[in-house]
Residue, then its C-alpha position, 0 to 999 in steps of 0.5 A: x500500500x505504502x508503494x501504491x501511495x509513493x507512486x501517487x505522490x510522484x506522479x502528483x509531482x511530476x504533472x504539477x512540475x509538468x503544468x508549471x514548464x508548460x506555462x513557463x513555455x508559454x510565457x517564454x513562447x510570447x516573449x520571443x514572439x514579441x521580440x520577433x515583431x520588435x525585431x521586424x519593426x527595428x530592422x524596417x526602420x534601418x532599411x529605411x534610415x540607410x535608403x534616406x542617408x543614401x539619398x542625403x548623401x546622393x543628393x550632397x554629392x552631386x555637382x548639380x546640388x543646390x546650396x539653396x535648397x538647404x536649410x539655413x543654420x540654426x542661428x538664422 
């Protein structure tokens, strides 16, 4: 009787340690999830950064640039 008890207690514990991974798996699940779309979002900003810095670079390169069309210094 005393094993027949043991057993019980055991398989007690190793389904309440079973549960607790689960939502541990879960929560850890999302997280990574989020990290992904941030993730996403942050390297959509840098493409879009260096598509800018490219174009501001371009455009000051170029022989034909207008000095006018840039804006005054902030003292103006």
């Amino acid at each position: 009787m005393k094993d027949v008890e043991q057993l019980q207690n055991r398989i007690d514990n190793l389904e309440s340690q079973l549960a607790f991974q689960e939502d541990i798996i879960d929560s850890l699940n999302q997280r990574v999830t989020e990290h992904n779309k941030e993730l996403a979002e942050v390297a959509r900003r840098m493409k879009y950064l260096g598509e800018r810095l490219r174009q501001i670079q371009d455009n000051q390169s170029s022989p034909d640039a207008d000095p006018s069309a840039e804006p005054p210094p902030p003292h103006y």
